[in-house]
C-alpha positions as a printed NumPy array, in Angstrom:
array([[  0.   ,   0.   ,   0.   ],
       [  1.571,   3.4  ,  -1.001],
       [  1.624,   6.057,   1.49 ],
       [  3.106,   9.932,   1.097],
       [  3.292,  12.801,   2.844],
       [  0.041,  15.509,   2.625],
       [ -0.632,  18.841,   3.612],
       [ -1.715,  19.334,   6.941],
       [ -1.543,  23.129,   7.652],
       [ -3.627,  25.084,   6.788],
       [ -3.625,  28.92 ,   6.213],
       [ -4.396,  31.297,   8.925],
       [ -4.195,  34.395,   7.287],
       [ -6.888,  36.783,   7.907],
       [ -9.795,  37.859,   5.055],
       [-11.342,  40.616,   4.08 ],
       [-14.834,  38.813,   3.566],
       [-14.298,  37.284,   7.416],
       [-14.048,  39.159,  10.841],
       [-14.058,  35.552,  12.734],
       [-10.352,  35.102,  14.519],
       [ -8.933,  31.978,  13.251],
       [ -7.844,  29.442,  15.53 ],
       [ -4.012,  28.405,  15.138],
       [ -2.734,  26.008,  12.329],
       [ -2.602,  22.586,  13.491],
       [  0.935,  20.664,  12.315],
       [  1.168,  17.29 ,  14.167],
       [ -1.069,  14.959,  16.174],
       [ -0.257,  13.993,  19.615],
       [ -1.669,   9.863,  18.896],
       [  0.77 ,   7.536,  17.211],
       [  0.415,   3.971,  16.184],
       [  2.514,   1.155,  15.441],
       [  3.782,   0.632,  11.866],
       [  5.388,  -2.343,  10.075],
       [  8.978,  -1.986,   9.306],
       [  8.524,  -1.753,   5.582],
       [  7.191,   1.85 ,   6.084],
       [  9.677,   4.819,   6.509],
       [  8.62 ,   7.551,   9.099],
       [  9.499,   9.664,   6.102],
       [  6.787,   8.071,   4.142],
       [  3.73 ,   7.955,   6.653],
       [  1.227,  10.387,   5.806],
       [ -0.516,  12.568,   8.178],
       [ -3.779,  10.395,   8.296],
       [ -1.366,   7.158,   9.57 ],
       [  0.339,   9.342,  12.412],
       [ -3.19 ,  10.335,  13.943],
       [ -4.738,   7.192,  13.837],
       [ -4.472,   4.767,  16.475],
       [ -5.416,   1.613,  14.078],
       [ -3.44 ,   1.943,  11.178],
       [ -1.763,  -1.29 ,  11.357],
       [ -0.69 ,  -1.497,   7.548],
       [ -1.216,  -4.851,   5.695],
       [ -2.139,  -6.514,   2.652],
       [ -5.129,  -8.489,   4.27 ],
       [ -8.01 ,  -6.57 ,   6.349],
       [ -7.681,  -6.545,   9.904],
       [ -9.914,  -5.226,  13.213],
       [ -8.584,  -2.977,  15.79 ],
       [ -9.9  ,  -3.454,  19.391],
       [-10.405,   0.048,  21.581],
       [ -7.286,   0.563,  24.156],
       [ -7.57 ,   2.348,  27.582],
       [ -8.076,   5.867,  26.81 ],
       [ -5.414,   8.212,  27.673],
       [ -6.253,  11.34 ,  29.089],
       [ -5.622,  14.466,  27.716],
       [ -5.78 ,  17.826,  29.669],
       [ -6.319,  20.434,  28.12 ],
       [ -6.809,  24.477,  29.679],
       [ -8.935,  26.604,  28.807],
       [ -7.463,  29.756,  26.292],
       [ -9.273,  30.717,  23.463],
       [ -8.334,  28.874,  20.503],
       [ -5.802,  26.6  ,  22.213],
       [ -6.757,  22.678,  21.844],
       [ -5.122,  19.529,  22.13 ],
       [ -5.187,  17.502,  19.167],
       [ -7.028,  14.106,  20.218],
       [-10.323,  15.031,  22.141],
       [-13.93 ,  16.179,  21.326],
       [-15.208,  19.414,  20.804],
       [-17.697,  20.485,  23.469],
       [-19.689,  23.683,  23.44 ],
       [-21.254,  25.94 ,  25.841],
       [-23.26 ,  28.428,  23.884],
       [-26.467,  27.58 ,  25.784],
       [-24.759,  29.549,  28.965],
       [-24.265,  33.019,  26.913],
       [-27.589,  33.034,  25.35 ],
       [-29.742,  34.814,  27.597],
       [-30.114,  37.441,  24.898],
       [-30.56 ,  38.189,  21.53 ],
       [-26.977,  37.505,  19.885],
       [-27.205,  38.851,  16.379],
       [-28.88 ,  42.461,  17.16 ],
       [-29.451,  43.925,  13.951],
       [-27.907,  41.82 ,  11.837],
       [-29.999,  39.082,   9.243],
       [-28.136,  36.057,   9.698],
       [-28.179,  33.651,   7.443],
       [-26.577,  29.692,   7.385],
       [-26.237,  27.639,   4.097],
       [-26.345,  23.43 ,   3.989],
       [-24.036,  22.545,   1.175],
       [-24.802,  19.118,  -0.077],
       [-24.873,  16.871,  -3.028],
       [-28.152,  16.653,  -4.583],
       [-29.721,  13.581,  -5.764],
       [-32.407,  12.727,  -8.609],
       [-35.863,  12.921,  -7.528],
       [-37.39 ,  10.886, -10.113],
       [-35.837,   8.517, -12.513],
       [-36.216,  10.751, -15.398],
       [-33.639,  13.219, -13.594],
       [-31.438,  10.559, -13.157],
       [-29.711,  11.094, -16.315],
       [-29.171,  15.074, -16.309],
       [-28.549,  14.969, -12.854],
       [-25.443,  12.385, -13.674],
       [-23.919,  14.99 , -16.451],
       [-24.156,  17.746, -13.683],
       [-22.049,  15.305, -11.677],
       [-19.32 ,  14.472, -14.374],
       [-19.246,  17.329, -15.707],
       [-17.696,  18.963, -12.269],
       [-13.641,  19.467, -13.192],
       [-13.591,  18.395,  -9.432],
       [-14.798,  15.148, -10.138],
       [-13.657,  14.259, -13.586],
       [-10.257,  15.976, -13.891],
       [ -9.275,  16.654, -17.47 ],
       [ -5.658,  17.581, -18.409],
       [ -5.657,  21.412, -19.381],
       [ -5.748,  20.525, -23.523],
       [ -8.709,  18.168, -23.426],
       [-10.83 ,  20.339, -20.783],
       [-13.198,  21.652, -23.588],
       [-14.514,  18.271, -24.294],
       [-15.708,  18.384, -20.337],
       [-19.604,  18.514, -21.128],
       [-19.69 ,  16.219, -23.997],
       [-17.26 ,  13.519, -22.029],
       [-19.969,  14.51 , -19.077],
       [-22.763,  13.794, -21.536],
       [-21.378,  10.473, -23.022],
       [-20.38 ,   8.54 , -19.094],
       [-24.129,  10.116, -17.797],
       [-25.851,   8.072, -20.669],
       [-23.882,   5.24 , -20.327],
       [-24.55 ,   5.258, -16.691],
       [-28.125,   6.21 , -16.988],
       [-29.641,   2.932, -17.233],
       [-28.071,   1.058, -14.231],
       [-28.429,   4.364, -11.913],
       [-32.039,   3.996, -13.061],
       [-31.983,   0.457, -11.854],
       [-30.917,   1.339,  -8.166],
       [-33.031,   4.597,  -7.379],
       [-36.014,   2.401,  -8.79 ],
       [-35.184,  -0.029,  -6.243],
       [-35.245,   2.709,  -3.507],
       [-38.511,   4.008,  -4.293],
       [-37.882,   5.527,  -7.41 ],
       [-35.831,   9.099,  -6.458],
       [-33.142,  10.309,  -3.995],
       [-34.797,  10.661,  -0.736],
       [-31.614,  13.69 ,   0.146],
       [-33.698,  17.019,  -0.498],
       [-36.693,  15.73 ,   1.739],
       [-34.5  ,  14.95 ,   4.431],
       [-32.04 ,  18.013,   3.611],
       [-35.283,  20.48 ,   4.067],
       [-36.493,  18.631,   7.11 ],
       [-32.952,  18.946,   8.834],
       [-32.61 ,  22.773,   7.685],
       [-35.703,  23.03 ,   9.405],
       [-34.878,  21.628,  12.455],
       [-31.996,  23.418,  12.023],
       [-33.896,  26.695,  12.139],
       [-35.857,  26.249,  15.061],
       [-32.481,  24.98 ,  16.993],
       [-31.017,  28.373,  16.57 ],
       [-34.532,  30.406,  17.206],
       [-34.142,  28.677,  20.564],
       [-31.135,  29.395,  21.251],
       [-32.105,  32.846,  20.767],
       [-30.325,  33.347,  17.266],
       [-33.29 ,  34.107,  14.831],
       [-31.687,  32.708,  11.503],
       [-33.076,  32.018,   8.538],
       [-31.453,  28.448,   6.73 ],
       [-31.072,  28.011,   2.902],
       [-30.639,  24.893,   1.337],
       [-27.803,  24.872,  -1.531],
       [-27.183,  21.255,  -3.592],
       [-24.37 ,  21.013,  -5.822],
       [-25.478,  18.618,  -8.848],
       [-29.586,  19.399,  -8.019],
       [-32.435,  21.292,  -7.111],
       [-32.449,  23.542,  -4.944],
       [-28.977,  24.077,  -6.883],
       [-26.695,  26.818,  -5.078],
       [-27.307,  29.622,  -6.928],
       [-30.889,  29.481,  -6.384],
       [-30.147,  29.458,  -2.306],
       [-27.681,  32.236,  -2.903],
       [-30.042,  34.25 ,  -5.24 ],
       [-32.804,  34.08 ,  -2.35 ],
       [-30.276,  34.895,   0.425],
       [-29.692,  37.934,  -1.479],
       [-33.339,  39.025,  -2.073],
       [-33.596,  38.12 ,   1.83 ],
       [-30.577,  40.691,   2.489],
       [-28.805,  38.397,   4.893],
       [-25.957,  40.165,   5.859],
       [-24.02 ,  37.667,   8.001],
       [-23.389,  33.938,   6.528],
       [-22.253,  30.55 ,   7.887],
       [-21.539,  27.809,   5.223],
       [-22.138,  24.715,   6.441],
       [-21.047,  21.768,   4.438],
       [-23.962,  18.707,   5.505],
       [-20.265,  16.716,   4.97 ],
       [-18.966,  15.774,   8.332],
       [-15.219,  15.153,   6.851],
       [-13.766,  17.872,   4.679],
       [-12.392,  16.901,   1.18 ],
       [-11.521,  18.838,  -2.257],
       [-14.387,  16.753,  -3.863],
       [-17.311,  16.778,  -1.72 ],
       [-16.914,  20.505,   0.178],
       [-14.377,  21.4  ,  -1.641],
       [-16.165,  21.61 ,  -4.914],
       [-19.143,  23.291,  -2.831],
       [-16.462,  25.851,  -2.163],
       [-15.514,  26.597,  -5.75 ],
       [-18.773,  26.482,  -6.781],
       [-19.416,  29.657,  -4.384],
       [-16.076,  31.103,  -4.858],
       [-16.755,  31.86 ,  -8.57 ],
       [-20.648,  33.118,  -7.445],
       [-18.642,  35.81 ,  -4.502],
       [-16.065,  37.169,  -7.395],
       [-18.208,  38.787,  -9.621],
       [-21.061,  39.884,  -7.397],
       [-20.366,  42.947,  -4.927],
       [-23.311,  41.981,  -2.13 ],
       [-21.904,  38.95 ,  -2.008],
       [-18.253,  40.195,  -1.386],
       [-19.211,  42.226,   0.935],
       [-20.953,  40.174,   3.054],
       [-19.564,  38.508,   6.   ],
       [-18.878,  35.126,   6.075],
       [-17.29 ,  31.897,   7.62 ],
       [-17.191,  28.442,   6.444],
       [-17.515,  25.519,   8.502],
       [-15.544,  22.847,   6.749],
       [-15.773,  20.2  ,   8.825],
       [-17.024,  19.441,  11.9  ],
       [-16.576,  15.384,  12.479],
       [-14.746,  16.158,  15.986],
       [-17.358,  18.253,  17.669],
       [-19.349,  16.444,  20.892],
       [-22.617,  16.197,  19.263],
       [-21.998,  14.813,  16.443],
       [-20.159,  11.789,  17.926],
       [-22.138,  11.094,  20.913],
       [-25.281,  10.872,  18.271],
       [-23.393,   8.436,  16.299],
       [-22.317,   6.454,  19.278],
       [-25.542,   6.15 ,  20.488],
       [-27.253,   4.827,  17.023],
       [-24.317,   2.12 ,  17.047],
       [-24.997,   1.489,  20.599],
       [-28.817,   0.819,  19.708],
       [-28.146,  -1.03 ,  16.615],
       [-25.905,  -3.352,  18.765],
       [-28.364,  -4.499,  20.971],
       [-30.429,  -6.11 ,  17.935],
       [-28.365,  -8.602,  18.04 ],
       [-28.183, -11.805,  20.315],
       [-24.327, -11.437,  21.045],
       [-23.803,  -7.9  ,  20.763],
       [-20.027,  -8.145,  22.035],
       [-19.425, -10.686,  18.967],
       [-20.207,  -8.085,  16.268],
       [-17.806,  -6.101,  14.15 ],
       [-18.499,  -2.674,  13.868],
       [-17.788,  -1.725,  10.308],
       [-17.067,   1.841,   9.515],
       [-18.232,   2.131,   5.51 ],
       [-16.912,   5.715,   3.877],
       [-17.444,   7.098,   0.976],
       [-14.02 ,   6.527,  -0.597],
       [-11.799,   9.127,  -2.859],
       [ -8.992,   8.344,  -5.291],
       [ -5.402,   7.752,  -3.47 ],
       [ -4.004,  10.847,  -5.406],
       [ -6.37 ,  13.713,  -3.942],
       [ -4.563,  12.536,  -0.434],
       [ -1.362,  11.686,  -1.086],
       [ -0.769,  14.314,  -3.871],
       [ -3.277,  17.73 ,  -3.647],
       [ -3.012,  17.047,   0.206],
       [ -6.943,  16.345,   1.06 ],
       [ -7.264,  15.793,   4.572],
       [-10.059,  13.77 ,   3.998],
       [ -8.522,  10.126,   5.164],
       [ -6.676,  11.689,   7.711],
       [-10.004,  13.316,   9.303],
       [-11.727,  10.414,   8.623],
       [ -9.458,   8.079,  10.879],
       [ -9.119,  10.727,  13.604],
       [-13.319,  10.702,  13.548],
       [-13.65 ,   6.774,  14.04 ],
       [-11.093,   7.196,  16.771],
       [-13.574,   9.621,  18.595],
       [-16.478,   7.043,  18.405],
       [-14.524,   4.355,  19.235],
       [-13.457,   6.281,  22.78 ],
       [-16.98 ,   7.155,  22.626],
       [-18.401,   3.772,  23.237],
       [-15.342,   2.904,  25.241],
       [-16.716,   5.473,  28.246],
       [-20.105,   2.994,  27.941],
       [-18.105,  -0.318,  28.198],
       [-18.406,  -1.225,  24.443],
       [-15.561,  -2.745,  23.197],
       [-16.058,  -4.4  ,  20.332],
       [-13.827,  -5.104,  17.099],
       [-14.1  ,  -2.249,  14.357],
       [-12.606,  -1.531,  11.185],
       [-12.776,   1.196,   8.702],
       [-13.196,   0.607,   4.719],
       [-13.915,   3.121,   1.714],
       [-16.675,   2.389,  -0.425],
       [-18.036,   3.891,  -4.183],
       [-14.861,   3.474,  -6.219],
       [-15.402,   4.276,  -9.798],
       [-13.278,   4.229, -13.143],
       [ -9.879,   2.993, -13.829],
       [ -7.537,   5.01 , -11.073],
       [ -6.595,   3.999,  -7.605],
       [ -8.839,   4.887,  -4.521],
       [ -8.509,   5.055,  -0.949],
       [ -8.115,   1.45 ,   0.67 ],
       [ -9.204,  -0.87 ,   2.002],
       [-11.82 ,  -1.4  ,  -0.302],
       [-15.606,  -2.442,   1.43 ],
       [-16.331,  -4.788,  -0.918],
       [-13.033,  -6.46 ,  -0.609],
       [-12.914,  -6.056,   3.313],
       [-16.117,  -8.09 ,   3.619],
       [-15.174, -10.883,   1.668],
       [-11.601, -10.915,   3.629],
       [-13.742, -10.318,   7.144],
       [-15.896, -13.451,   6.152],
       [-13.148, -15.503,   5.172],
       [-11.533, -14.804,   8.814],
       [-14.836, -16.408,  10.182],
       [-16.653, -12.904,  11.675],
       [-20.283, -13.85 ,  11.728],
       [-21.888, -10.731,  13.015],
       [-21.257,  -7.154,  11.226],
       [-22.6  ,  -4.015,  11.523],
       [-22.044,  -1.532,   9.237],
       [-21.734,   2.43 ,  10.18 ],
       [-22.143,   4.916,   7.197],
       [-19.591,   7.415,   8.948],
       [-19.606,   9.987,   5.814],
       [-23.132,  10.47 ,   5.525],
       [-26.077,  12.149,   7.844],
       [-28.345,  11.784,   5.117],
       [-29.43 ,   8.256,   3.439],
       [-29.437,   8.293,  -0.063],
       [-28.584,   6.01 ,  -2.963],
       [-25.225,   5.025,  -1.23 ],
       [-26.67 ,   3.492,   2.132],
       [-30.126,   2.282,   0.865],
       [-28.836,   0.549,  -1.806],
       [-25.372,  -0.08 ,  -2.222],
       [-24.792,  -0.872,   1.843],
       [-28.42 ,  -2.108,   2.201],
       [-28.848,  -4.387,  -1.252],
       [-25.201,  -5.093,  -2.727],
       [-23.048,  -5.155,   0.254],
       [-25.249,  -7.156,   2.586],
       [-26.078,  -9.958,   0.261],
       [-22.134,  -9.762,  -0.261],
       [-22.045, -10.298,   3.609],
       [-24.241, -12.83 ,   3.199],
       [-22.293, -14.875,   0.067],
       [-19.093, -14.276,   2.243],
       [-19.964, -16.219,   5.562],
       [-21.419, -13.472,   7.301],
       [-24.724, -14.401,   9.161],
       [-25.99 , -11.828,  10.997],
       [-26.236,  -8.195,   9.132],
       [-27.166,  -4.947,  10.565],
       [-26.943,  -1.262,   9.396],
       [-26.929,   2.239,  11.947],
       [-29.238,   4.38 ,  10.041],
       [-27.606,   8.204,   8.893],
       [-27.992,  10.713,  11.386],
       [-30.858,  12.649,   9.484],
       [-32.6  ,  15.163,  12.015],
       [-31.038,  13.555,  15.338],
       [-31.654,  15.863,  18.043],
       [-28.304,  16.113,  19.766],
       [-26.797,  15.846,  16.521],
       [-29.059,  19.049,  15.304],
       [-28.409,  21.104,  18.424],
       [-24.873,  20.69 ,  18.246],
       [-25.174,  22.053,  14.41 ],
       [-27.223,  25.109,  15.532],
       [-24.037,  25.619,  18.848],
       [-21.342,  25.295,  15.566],
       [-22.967,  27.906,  13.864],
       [-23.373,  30.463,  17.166],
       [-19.922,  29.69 ,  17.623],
       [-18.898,  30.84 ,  13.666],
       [-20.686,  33.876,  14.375],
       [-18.426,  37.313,  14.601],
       [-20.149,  38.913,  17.349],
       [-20.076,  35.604,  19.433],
       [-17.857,  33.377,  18.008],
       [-15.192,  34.612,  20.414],
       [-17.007,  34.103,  23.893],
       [-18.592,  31.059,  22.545],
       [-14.936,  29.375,  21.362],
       [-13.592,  30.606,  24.792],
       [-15.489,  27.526,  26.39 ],
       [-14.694,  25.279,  23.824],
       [-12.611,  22.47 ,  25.512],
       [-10.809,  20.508,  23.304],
       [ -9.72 ,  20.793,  19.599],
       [-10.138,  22.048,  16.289],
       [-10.511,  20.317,  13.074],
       [ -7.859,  19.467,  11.127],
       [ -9.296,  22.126,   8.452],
       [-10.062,  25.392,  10.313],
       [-12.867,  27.911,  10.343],
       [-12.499,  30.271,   7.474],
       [-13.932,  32.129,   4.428],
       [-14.094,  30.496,   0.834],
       [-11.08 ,  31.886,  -0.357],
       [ -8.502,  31.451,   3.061],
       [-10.092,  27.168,   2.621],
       [ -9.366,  27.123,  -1.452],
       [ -6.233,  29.185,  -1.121],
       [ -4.677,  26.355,   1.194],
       [ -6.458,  23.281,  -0.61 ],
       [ -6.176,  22.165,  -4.063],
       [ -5.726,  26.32 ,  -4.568],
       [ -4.506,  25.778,  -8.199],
       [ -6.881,  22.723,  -9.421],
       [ -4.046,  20.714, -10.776],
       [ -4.497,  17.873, -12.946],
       [ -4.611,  14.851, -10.922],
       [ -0.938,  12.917, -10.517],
       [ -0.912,   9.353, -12.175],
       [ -2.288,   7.021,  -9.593],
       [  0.436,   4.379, -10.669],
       [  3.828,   5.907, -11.509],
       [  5.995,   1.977, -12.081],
       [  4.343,   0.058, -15.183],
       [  4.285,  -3.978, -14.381],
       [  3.856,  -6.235, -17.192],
       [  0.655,  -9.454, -16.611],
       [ -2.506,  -9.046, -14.956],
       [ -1.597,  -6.622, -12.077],
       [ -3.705,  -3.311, -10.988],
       [ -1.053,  -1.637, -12.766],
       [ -1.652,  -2.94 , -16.183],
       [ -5.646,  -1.963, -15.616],
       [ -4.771,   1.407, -14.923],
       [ -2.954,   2.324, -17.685],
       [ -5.927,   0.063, -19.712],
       [ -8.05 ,   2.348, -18.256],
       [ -6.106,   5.196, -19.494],
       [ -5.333,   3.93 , -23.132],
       [ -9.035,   3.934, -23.104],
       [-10.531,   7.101, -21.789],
       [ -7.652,   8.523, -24.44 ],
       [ -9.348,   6.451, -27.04 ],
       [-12.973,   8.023, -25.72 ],
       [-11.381,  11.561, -25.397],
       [-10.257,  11.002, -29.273],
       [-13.383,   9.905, -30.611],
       [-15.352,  12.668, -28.854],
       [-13.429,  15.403, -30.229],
       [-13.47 ,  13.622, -33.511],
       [-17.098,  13.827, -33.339],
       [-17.554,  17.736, -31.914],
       [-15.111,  18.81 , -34.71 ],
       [-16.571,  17.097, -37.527],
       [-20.161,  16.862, -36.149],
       [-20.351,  12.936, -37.359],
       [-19.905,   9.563, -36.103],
       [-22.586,   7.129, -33.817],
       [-23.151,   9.666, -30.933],
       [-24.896,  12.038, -33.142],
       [-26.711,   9.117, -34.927],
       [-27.829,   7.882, -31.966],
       [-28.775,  10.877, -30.729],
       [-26.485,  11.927, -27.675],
       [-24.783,  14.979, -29.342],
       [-25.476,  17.106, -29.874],
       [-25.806,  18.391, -26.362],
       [-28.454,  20.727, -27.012],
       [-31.074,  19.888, -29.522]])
């Protein structure tokens, strides 16, 4: 397994568009774990140092929870140890109005999903044709939409197939809209009167309808708030883009106050909620101390972390960590592992694979698995059908005999309250008192505006490095990749061959042109 070094500072200059202090640049993690010989320290990446059960081998393996260390920690504004939840206290200040005149105004960032089958298709060329997602090299880049519109045909039909098996759409807005709304009345509560926008990135509502009504609202304070507990360049980090290039060119916008929220898997909330779901689920079955608890994540390709420096793994790690000392404090114990799920195309992803990790965890004779979606609060295509369908009856061809699933977070209320104490805490007028009884850390990605995030991550949108740099001759991963490559090249060619000359089978068949 290759390993490299990634960025893990991040900028802490201050913004024009932001008046919220930063807290300091974090640089090293205080938890270490044991590593095989074959791995130089030189060669560990971030993510490896902070987790405790990164044991690196070819074959999947468990981790069991040690005796927690303690960590003390004093309280000074914006000073954390690295290793420990973030608690918040925002309930004791808020015997007033917080905001006074100001319109405040917070913004969910998430993905978007088809509502019925016949947006399945569009709503896939929205996807692909994100330079975040499918990374062209700068000389092919024009032939993004028509590349976009060729995979989201291709892909149409078998996408079909699984929201049809779901019900027949994305359940993500409805659930989105019910936990903005929840949201809402959180922060009314809490005696912060906010309104809450909904912003998708590939579907209705899309982003620049939430912006365009925060506008005609004339919010004059925003908090982003990515719905994505773990930061990375392709889930928030596109989000981020996306609003960067709606801020340039529009001078309410820019002069607006803002902070982003880019991640927010360490806070107290958030893990105690997830804790307790895993603790319920556990108790469905007859030996609840047998059962592996199976962290599932929504995996990215191995050269956004080891090369543009996404923190994404290393967050991700640091976050099951957090549960697992969670459940520890209740006497829960149990095995757990971590694998990355929804690999696509030819290049190298983030391992270990879930597919692969429960064939390998039935071959070692576990019988009982429960499986956590740790990067989603919402459910959606990925947990209702590709944990609940395709990965269970996998569990279930492997050896596995007893499945269970914790359901996403959805509208939670611990896990909503702490959301609604995140965003009093972003606030300018109150971030500062509410941070100073913060006891603990700070995310691996700080608070920020748009442009202090995208200046330190991904800032120039570089081409994506080769996932395999060696070639090896037979069957090997290897020889697919480059496969994979001679063929995309091949597609590449044949699309421009049919732009430029405006013939060829996609145009008989009636895919380009794109607009007809």
């Amino acid at each position: 397994m290759r390993s490299g070094r990634i960025q893990s500072s991040a900028s802490c200059s201050a913004s024009s568009s932001s008046t919220f202090p930063h807290p300091p640049c974090l640089t090293s993690a205080s938890r270490h774990c044991k590593l095989p010989r074959l791995l130089s320290p030189r060669a560990l990446s971030l993510s490896q140092r902070v987790s405790r059960h990164c044991l690196v081998h070819e074959t999947t393996q468990f981790s069991f929870p040690k005796q927690s260390t303690t960590i003390s920690s004093k309280k000074h504004l914006f000073h954390a140890g690295v290793g420990s939840l973030v608690t918040s206290n925002t309930q004791a200040i808020s015997t007033g109005p917080l905001i006074g005149e100001e319109k405040i105004g917070v913004l969910l960032l998430n993905l978007g999903g088809p509502e019925t089958l016949d947006d399945v298709q569009p709503f896939l060329f929205n996807l692909f044709a994100d330079p975040d997602i499918i990374r062209l090299p700068r000389l092919f880049r024009f032939l993004q939409r028509p590349l976009a519109k060729f995979i989201s045909v291709l892909r149409a039909p078998k996408s079909k197939e699984g929201y049809a098996s779901i019900g027949g759409g994305s359940p993500l807005r409805r659930i989105t809209d019910a936990q903005a709304e929840d949201l809402r009345k959180s922060l009314w509560e809490k005696n912060v009167p906010a309104k809450v926008y909904v912003g998708m990135r590939y579907w209705h509502p899309f982003t620049e309808e939430a912006i365009e009504q925060i506008k005609k609202d004339g919010i004059s304070q925003l908090v982003v708030l990515p719905l994505y507990p773990q930061f990375s360049i392709s889930t928030s980090g596109s989000s981020l883009r996306l609003l960067e290039s709606i801020f340039r060119d529009d001078e309410y916008l820019v002069n607006m106050q803002h902070t982003v929220i880019p991640s927010w898997y360490q806070r107290e909330g958030y893990i105690k909620s997830m804790a307790n779901l895993i603790e319920r689920e556990l108790q469905k079955f007859d030996r609840p101390e047998k059962v592996v608890i199976f962290f599932s994540a929504h995996g990215v390709p191995l050269a956004y972390v080891e090369e543009a420096g996404d923190p994404y793994k290393a967050e991700m790690e640091e976050c099951v960590d957090l549960i697992m000392e969670e459940l520890e404090k209740r006497k829960i114990t149990n095995a757990y592992t971590l694998a990355y799920q929804s690999r696509v195309g030819p290049v190298e992803w983030l391992k270990p694979y879930t597919d692969e990790t429960i064939i390998d965890l039935g071959r070692k004779g576990v019988k009982s698995l429960l499986a956590v979606p740790i990067s989603f609060v919402s459910e959606h295509i990925e947990t209702l059908e590709e944990i609940d369908v395709e990965y269970k009856e996998l569990a279930l061809e492997s050896g596995i005999q007893n499945w269970g699933r914790v359901p996403a977070l959805g509208c939670e209320p611990m896990f909503i309250s702490d959301l609604a104490d995140a965003v009093i805490e972003s606030l300018p007028y109150v971030g500062a008192m509410a941070v100073s009884n913060l006891e603990a850390r700070q995310s691996l990605v700080p608070l920020g505006s748009v442009e202090e995030l995208l200046a330190t991550y991904d800032s120039q949108r570089r081409e994506l490095p080769p996932p395999v740099t060696v070639w090896e001759w037979g069957w090997t991963k290897s020889a697919e990749t480059w496969n994979g490559r001679a063929a995309m090249l091949a597609v590449l060619v044949l699309l421009l061959l049919e732009v430029t000359t405006g013939e060829g089978f996609l145009h008989q068949w009636g895919i380009l042109p794109l607009f007809r």
